[in-house]
N, C-alpha and C positions, 0 to 999 in steps of 0.2 A: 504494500500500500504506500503511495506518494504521499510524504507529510504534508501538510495544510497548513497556511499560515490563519490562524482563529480571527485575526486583523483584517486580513483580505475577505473573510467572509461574513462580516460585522458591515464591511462595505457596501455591501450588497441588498443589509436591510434598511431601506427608506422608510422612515417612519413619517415623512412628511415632505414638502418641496415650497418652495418661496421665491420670491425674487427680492434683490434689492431695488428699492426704489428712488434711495438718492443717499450719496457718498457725502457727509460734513464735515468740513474742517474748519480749523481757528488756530489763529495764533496766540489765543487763552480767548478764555471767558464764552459767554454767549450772545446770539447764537452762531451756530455753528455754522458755515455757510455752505450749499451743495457746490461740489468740481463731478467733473465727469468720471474723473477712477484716482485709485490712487495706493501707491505700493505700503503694504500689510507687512511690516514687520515684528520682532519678538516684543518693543516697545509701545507699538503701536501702530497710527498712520502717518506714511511720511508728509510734511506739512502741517501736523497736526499740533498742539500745545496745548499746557492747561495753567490758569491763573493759580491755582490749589492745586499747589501737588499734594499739600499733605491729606488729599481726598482721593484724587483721582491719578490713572497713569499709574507705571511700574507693571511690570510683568502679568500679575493676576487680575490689569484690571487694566488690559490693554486697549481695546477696545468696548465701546458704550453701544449697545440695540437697542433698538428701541420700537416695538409695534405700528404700523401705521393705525390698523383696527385700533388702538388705544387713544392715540391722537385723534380719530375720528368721533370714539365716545367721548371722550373727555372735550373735545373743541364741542360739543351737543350739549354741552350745557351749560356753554356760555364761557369756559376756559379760554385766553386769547394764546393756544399752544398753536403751532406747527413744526413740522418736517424742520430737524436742528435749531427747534428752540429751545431745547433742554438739555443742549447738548450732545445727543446721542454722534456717533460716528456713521453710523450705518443703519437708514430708516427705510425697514424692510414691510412687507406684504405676503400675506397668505399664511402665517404662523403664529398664535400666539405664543409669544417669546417667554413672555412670565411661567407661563405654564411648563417649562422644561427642566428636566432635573440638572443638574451639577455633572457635570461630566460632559452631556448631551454634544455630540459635534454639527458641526455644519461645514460641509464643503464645500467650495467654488470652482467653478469652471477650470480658474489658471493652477488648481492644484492649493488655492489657500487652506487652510482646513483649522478652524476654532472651536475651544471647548469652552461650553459656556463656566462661569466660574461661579458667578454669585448675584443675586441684584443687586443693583444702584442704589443705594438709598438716597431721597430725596435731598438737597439742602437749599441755603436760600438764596445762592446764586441764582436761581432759576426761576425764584419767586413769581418774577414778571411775567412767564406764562400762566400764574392761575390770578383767579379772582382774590381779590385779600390775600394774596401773597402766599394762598397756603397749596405750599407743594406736597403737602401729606396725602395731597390725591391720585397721584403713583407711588405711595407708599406699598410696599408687599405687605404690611402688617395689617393695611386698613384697608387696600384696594390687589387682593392677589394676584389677580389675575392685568394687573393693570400696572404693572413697575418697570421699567428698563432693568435690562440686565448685561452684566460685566462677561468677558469671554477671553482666554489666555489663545495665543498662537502658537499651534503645533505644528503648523508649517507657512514658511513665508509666502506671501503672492501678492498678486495685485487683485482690486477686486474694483467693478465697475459698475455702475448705474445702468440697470435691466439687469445685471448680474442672476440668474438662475442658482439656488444654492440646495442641498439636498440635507433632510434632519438625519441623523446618524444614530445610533444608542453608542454609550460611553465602550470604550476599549476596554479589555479586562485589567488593565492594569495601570487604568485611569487612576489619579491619584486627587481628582476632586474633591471627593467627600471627604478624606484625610484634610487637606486643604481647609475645606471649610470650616471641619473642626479645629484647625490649631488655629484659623482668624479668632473665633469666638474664647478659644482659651489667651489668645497673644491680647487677645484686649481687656480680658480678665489681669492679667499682667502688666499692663500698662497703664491701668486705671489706679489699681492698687500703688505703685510707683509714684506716680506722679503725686495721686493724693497724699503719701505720706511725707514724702519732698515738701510737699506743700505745707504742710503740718509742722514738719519741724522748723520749714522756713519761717511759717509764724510765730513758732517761738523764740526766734531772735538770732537763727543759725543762717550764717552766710553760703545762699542755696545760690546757685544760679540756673534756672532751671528752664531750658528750652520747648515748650510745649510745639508741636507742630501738626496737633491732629493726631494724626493715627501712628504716629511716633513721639517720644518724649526724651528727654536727657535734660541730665544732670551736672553739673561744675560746681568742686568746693574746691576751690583752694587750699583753706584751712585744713581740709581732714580729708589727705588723701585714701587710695584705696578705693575698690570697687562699688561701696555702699551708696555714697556718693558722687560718683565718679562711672556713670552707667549710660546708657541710652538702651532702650526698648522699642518696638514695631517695627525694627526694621526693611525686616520679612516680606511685609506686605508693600513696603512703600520704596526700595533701595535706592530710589531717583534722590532721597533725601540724607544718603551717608555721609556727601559731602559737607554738608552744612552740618550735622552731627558734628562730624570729627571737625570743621571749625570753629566749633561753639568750645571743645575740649580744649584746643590750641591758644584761641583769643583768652582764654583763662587761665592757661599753663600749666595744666592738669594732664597725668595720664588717663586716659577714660575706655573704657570696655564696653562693646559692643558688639552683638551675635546675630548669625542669621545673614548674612550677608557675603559676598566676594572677601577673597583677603581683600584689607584697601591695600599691602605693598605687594609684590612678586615677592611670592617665596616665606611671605609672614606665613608663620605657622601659630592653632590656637594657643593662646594661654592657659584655657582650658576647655571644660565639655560637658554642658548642663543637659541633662534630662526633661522632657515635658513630660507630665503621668496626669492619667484623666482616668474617671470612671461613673457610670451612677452611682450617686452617695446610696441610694436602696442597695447596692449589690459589694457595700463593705461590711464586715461581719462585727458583729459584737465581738470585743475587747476581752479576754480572760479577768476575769477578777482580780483586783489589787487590793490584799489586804489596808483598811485603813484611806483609799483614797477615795476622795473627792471631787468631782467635775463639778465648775461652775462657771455662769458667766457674769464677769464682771462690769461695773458702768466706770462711769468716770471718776465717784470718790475712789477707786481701787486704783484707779489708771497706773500711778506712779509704782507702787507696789507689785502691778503686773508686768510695767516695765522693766522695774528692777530686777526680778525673777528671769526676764528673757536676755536681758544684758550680763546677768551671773553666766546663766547658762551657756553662753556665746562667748563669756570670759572677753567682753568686748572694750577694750580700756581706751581711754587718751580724749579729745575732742568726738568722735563719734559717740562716745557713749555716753560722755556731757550731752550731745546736743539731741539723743533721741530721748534723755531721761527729760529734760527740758520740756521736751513736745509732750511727753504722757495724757493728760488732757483732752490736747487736742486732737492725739491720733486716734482717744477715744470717741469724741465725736464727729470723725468724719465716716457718713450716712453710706451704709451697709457695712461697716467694718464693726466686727464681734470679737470682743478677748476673753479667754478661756482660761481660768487658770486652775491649773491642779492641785492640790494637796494632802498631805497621807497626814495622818492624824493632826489635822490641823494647821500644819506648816505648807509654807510655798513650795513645791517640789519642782514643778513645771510650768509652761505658758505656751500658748500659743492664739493666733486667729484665726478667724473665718471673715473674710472678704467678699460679700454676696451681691453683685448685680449682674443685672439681666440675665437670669436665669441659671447663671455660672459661678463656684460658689468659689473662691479659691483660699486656697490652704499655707496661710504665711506661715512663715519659719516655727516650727517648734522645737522647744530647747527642752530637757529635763536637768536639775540641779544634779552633778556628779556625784553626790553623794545617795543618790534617787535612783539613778541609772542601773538595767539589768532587770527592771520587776516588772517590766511592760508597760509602764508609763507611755511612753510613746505612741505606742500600738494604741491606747486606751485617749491619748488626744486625738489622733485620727477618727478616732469611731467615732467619740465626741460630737467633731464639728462634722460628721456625715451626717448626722440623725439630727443636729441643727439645719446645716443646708437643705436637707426634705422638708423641716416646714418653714423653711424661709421659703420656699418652693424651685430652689434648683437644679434642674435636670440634669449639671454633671459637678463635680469636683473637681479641680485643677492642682497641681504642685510643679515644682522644680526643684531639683535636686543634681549635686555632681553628679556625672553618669558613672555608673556602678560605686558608690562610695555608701555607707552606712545608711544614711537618710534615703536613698534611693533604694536599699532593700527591704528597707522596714516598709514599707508603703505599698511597693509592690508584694512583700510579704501578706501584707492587709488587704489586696485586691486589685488596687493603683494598677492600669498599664501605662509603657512605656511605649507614647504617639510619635517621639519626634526626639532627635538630640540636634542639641543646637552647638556650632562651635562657635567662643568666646574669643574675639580677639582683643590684645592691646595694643592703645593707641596711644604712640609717643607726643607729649608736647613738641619735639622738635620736628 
């Protein structure tokens, strides 16, 4: 028997057919204006730019589709939308587009071939095509069937206006749905980040702290080291490494940064963090610890709970002045929970639970060295599992060294290992 490529025969099933009806470009902003074709790269379209990179652009969100049928409903009730006013790259006919799963390909004639990635979510650049400004009317959340959606280039081409494109189902070893998973945990992480940056900046710690959307970093001078000294979302946005690692430099900081190209030839990581994810339902109950207590603490405990995670972390000099400082207010930054353990009444351990949007995630936990070996640990994880279900979050997030201690216990506990990320550092000079 002749082997068969499973890919060539994936070609073959058309689940659908369309055309393009007009190709949109810009040199940023909106709207987009129709050319007659125009060449499909890994980035994008050539001629194409965006005022917000830290929204749109970069590999997984290379190019923007957008329904004409959508445009049609929505301009019926009075929306003043059309054809690249929202931005789209490529405003097509005879599909609805919202409706296709992640992975989902579409081919072109010249051999381009896109896999859809994610929807677009709405923002307010765009306002001016609806009434009262409210673009939540191609929201996927409020309008499903009615959102542009984001699509990665699996092969280059050029694609043209009347363009013919054919629906595909996802490759077997499409890596979509992985993808979209670690968007929703990378921003479970980058939210946490930012906010506690934030936290401790208010309390009087010299942060310098680059927000850019869907990426973030951090500059201390004062207190070198990674804690400070980070950047997050790379991943999804890499167009914005460069201005990362200038934010490091203008501040004269080494600073780390993962998920991304080396930024020299030949840098190798510093290190190699783990992503672990699971439903909080499908971590087990904890063995019993004589003597301990799980509880969640508010803000009169805050500093006490801090202190407990900074023993634990043995975290000395300026950083551990300036997170004890923050205590307070890192208890009240909104979805953040601290948890702190104790065996017959004493501090033994600490940890958080960081819950929004549906994503619970699991900050550092420490147990007291003197605590260590009775399953402490194992018994914080359950902890904030069976918190996270009725905060209502459908999965749990962590990072941990890849294969290092913390990484075992987790995955011990149930935690899979989605993703390792390598960590580079980046020289001031």
């Amino acid at each position: 028997m002749l082997d068969t490529d499973p890919r060539a025969d994936l070609d073959d099933v058309v689940l659908a057919t369309g055309r393009v009806l007009q190709v949109n470009v810009s040199p940023g902003g909106v709207p987009k204006r129709a050319v007659g074709s125009a060449q499909v790269g890994r980035m994008g379209l050539e001629g194409d730019a965006h005022d917000h990179f830290d929204v749109h652009g970069g590999p997984h969100r290379a190019v923007c589709l957008f329904a004409v049928e959508v445009i049609r409903r929505v301009a019926a009730e009075g929306h003043p939308i059309a054809p690249g006013s929202v931005g789209e790259n490529l405003t097509t006919e005879g599909v609805e587009l919202a409706t296709l799963a992640p992975g989902t390909r579409l081919a072109f004639p010249s051999g381009l071939a896109l896999e859809v990635s994610a929807p677009a979510n709405p923002c307010n650049v765009i306002r001016g095509s609806f009434l009262e400004g409210k673009s939540g009317r191609i929201s996927i959340l409020r309008h499903p069937q009615d959102s542009r959606v984001y699509a990665r280039v699996l092969h280059e081409g050029e694609v043209a206006a009347g363009d013919a494109f054919r629906v595909l189902p996802p490759l077997p070893d499409s890596q979509a749905g992985r993808l979209n998973l670690l968007e929703r945990l990378d921003a479970n992480e980058r939210r946490f980040w930012l906010a506690n940056w934030q936290a401790v900046a208010e309390a009087g710690a010299d942060l310098r702290i680059l927000d850019l959307g869907d990426a973030v970093a951090c500059a201390a001078p004062g207190s070198p080291g990674r804690i400070f000294n980070a950047a997050f979302g790379l991943r999804m946005v890499p167009i914005l490494c460069d201005r990362v690692i200038d934010h490091f430099r203008a501040n004269g900081v080494a600073g780390w940064l993962g998920d991304i190209e080396p930024p020299a030839p030949g840098l190798e990581p510093a290190e190699r963090v783990s992503v672990l994810a699971i439903e909080p339902r499908r971590i087990p109950e904890a063995q019993d610890v004589p003597g301990l207590v799980m509880r969640e603490v508010g803000v009169a405990e805050a500093e006490a709970w801090e202190r407990t995670v900074l023993d634990g972390f043995d975290l000395q000099g300026p950083a551990r002045d300036a997170w004890q400082a923050a205590a307070e207010h890192i208890a009240r930054i909104p979805g953040m929970h601290l948890v702190l353990a104790e065996v017959d009444g004493r501090p033994a351990g600490a940890a958080g639970l960081f819950a929004r949007a549906r994503v619970g995630g699991l900050a550092p936990a420490t147990v007291l060295p003197e605590f260590r070996g009775r399953g402490i640990h194992a018994a914080l994880i359950a902890a904030r599992a069976r918190m996270a279900e009725e905060k209502g979050c459908e999965l749990i997030t962590a990072q941990a060294e890849t294969d290092g201690q913390s990484e075992h216990n987790m995955r011990r506990m149930g935690l899979a290992r989605v993703h390792v990320r390598d960590v580079f550092r980046v020289d001031p000079a």
